[in-house]
KELUM-369015 format. One record per residue (C-alpha): y, z, x. Coordinates in steps of 0.25 Angstrom, whole numbers, plus 2048, in hexadecimal, padded with zeros to 3 digits. Layout:
YZX ...
***
This chain:
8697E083B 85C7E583E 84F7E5838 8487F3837 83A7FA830 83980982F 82D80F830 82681C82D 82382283B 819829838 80F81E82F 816813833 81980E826 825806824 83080C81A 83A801819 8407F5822 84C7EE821 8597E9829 8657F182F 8717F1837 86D7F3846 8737FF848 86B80483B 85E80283F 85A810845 86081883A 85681182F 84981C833 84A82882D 841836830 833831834 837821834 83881883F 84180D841 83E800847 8467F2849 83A7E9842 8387E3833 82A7E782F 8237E6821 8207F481C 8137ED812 80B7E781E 8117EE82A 8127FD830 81680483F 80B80B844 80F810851 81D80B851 8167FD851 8187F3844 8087F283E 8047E9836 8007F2829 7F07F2827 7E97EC819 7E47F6810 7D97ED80E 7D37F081B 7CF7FE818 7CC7FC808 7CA7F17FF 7C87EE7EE 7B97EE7ED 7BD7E47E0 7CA7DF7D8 7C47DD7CD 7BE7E87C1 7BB7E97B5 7C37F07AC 7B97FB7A6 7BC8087AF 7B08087B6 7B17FB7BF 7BB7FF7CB 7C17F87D7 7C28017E2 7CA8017ED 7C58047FD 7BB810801 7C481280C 7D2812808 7DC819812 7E082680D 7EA828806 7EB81A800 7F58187F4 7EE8107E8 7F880B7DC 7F28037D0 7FA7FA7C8 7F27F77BA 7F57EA7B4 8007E57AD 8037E979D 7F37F179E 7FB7FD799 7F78077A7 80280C7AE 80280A7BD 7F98137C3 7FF81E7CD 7FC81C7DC 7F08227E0 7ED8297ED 7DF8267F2 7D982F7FD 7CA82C7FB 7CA81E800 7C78167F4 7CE8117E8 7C880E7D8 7CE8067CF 7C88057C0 7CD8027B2 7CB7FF7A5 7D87F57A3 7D77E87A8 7E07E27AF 7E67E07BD 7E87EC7C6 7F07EE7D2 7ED7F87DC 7F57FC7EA 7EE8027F4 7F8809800 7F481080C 7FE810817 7FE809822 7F5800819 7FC7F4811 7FC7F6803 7F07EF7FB 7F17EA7ED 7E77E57E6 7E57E17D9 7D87E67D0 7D57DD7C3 7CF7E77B7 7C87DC7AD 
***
């Protein structure tokens, strides 16, 4: 048995890993993937130039200029003034507050606002490949 990690060859980013027969392990890549004999974890790890690299923290391009807000519209939390582009942003609202899940949204202008008028603790995802996802949690009172 052998330990494998298909990649995207083109981005790097790793698409699924897992264990094979020997004779098994070429035919796991399809059309634009690649191959290797290795265990990699696809949160914190990527192949750049066929090389496994460590995946790089969002945090050092953009960070939360506060966690905490108040809760009246106006007050906001923002998110980086250099955010790669295109970073996906998801925002989970709190628990029983009667919002639904807010879609993904797509920011291309570097910079992310977060304000509302329910209290309560909201998560928010930001993903920007070959960046490790980063969640942070923003508390409305």
């Amino acid at each position: 048995m052998k330990y494998f990690t298909v990649y995207n060859t083109t981005t790097g980013e790793i698409l699924r890993t897992g264990q094979v027969p020997d004779d098994m392990l070429t035919i796991q890549a399809q059309t634009g993937e690649t191959v290797v004999e290795a265990i990699a974890n696809p949160a914190t790890e990527y192949y750049s130039a066929g090389v496994k690299t460590a995946r790089p923290l969002l945090t050092t391009v953009a960070t939360w200029d506060v966690t905490s807000i108040i809760a009246n519209g106006t007050f906001k939390a923002t998110l980086g003034a250099t955010l790669p582009n295109p970073t996906t942003v998801s925002v989970k609202p709190p628990a029983n507050s009667g919002i639904a899940a807010i879609a993904d949204q797509t920011v291309t202008d570097g910079t992310f606002t977060l304000a509302t008028t329910v209290a309560g603790a909201y998560v928010v995802t930001a993903k920007a490949f070959p960046y490790q996802d980063y969640t942070v949690t923003i508390n409305a009172t």
